[in-house]
C-alpha positions as CSV (number, residue, x, y, z in Angstrom):
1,X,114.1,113.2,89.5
2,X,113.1,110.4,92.0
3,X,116.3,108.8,93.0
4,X,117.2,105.2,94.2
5,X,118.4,107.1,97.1
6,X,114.6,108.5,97.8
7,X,113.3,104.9,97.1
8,X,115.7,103.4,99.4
9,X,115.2,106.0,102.2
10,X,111.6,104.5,102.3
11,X,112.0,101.2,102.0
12,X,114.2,101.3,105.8
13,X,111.4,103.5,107.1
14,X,108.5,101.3,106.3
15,X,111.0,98.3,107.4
16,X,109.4,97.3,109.8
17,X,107.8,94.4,107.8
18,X,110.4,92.4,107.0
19,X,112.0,92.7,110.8
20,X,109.1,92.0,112.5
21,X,106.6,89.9,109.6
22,X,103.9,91.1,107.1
23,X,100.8,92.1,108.2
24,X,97.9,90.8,105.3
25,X,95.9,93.4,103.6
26,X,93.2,92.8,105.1
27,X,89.6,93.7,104.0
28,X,88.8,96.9,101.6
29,X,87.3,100.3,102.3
30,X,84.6,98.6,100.1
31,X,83.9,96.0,102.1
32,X,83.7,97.6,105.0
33,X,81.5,100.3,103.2
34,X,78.9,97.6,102.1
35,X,78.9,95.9,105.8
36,X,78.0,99.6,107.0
37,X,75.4,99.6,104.3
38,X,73.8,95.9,105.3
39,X,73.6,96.8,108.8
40,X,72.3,100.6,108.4
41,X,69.6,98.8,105.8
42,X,68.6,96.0,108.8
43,X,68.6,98.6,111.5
44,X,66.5,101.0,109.5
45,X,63.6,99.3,107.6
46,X,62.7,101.0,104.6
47,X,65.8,103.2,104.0
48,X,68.2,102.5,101.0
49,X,71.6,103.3,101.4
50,X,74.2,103.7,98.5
51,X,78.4,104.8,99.2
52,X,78.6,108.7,97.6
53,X,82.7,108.7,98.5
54,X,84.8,106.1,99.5
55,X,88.3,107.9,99.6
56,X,87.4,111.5,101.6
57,X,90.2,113.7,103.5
58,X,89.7,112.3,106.3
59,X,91.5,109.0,105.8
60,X,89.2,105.9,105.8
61,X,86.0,107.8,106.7
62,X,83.3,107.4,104.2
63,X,80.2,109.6,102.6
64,X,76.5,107.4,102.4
65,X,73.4,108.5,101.3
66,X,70.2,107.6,102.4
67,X,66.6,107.6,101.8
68,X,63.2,106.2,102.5
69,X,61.7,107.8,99.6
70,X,62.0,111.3,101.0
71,X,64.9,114.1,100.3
72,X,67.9,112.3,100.4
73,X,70.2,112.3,103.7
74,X,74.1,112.0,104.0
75,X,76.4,110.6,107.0
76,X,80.4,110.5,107.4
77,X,81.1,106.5,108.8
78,X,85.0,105.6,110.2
79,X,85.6,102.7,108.7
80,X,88.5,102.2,111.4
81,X,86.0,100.8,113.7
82,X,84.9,98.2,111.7
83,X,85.6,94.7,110.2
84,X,84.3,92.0,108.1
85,X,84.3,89.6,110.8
86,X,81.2,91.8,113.0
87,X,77.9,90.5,112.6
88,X,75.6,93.5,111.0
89,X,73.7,94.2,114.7
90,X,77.6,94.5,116.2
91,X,78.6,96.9,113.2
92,X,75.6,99.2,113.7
93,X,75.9,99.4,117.6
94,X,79.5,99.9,117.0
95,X,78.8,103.0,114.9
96,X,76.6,104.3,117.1
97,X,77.8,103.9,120.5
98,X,80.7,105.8,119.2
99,X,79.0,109.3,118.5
100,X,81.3,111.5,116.5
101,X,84.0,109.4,116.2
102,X,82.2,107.0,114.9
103,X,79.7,109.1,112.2
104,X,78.4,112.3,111.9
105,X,75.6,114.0,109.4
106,X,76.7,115.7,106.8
107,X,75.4,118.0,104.0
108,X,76.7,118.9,100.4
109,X,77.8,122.6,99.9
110,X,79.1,124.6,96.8
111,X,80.9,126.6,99.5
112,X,84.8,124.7,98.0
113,X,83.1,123.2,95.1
114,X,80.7,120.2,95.5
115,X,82.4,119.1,98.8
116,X,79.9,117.7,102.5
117,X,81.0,119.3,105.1
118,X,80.2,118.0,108.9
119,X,78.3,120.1,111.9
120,X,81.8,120.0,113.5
121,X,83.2,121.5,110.2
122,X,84.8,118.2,108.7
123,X,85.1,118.3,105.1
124,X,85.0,114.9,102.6
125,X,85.3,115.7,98.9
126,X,83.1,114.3,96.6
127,X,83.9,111.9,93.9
128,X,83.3,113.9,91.1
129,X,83.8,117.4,92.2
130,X,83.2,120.1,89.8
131,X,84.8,124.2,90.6
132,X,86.1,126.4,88.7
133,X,88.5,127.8,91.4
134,X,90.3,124.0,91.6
135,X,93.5,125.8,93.2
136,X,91.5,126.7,96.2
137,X,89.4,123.6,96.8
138,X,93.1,122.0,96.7
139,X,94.1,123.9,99.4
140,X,91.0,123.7,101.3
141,X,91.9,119.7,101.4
142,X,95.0,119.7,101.9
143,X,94.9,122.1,105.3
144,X,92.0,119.0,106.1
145,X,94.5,116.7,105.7
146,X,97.1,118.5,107.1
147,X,95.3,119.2,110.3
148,X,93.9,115.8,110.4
149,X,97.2,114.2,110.5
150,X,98.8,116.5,113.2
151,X,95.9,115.5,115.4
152,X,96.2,111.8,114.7
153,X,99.7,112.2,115.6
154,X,99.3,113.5,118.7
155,X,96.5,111.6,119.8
156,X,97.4,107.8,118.8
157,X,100.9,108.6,119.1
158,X,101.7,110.5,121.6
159,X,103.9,113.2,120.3
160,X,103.6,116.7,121.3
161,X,101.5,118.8,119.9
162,X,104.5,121.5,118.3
163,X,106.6,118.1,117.6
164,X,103.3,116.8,115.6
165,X,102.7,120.1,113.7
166,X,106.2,120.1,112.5
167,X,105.9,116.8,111.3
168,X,102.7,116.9,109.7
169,X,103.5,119.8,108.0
170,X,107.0,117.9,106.2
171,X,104.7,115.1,105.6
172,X,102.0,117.3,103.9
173,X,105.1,118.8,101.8
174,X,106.3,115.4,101.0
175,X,102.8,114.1,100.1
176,X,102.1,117.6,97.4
177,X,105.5,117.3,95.7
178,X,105.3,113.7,95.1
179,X,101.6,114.6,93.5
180,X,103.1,117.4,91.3
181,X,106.5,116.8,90.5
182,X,109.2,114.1,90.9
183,X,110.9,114.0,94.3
184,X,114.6,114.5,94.6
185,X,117.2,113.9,96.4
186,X,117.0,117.4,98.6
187,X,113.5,116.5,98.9
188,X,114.3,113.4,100.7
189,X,116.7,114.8,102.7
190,X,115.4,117.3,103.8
191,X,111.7,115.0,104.9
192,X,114.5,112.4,106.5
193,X,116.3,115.0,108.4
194,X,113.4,116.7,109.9
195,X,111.3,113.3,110.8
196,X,113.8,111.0,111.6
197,X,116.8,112.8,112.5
198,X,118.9,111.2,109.8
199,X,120.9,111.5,106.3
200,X,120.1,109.4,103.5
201,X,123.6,107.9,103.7
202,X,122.7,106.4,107.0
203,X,119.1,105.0,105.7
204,X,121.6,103.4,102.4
205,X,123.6,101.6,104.7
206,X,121.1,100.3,106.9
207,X,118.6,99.1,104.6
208,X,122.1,97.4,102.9
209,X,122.5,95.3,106.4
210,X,118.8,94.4,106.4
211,X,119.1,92.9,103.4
212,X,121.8,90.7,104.6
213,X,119.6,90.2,108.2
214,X,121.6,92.3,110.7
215,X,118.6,94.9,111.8
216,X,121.2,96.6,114.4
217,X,121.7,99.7,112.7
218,X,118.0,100.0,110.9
219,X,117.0,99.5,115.1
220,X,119.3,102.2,115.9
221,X,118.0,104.7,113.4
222,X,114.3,103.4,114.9
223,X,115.9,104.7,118.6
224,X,117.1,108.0,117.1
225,X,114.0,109.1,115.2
226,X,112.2,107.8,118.3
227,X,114.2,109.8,120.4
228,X,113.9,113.0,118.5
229,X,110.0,112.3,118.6
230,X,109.6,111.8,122.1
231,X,108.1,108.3,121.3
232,X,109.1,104.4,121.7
233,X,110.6,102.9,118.6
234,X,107.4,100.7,118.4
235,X,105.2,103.8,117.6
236,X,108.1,105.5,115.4
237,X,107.4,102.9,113.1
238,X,103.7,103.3,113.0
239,X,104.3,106.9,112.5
240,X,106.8,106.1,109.8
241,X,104.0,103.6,107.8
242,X,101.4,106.6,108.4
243,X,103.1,109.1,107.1
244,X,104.7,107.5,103.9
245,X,101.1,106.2,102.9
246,X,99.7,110.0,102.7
């Protein structure tokens, strides 16, 4: 059963918004997707471009398809790099100047089911993907994922790379049981303990104090989970808002 403990566990990890404001949603993947399209469609006369998969595995990169009338071509675009506010010409250079972490080709393959996989091996899942060995293509993703979020972890964050596999991998746990079956309280404890570096009991009683506006001890927990990470408080809390969103 998913327990107000669980609930409340997360709400002090992902605090960080009512200590230091809320950020605004901001524009959709779809959005962003059509911008990608306009400027792709002005840069390359004669090519119509339609989004294939919004949502892949890795995160907010996105499957297009493309053709001038010949046999039709696919390419992965990070969607990080871009926002409503670019002109179409700023959004295509963008794109390109960043090479492969910015787009790559890709092309559809019954290899997990009808998945496009990347030259560099990157997989994004299809919208409607059809297989009759489901269990497999489920694990196919979630090692994607997995190793996707280790990486990021290291890389933006800074933690090491043993400290970011450990964590990745609780996260990975916590993201499949919450998908299959209610969370409980072991669950939680057991994800707190080995992200954070502290009991539920201690996330209750802080998030209690931030209600009433005294952010001492949720700061404290912030130094401790920061501490065990190897990281400043400020990133802990980016961690923490990347991790509960997988």
């Amino acid at each position: 059963m998913k327990t107000n403990h669980l609930l409340i566990m997360v709400a002090v990890l992902a605090s960080s918004a009512l200590v230091f404001g809320c950020k605004s949603s901001g524009p959709t993947k779809a959005d962003k997707a059509n911008l990608v399209i306009t400027s792709l469609e002005a840069a390359l006369p004669g090519y119509t471009l339609t989004t294939v998969k919004l949502d892949s595995a890795r995160g907010n990169w996105a499957v297009l398809s493309a053709t001038n009338g010949g046999p039709m071509q696919y390419v992965a675009i990070n969607l990080d790099l871009i926002n409503t506010g670019m002109s179409a010409a700023v959004v295509y250079s963008t794109i390109m100047s960043a090479g492969p972490t910015g787009y790559e080709n890709v092309n559809p393959t019954g290899t997990y089911g009808n998945f496009y996989i990347g030259a560099g091996g990157n997989v994004y899942e299809e919208t409607q993907a059809s297989s009759k060995d489901l269990e497999k293509i489920a694990a196919v993703m979630e090692s994607v994922k997995y190793a996707d979020l280790s990486k990021s972890l290291v890389e933006k964050y800074g933690l090491s790379e043993e400290r970011g596999f450990k964590v990745a991998k609780l996260a990975s746990e916590w993201s499949r049981l919450s998908k299959t079956r209610s969370m409980t309280d072991a669950d939680a404890e057991n994800f707190s303990k080995g992200v954070v570096g502290f009991k539920i009991a201690e996330a209750e009683a802080a998030y209690t104090r931030l209600q009433n506006g005294d952010s001492t001890q949720y700061n404290d927990l912030m130094g401790k989970a920061a501490t065990l990470n190897g990281v400043s408080p400020e990133q802990m809390r980016s961690i923490v808002a990347e991790i509960v969103s997988q």
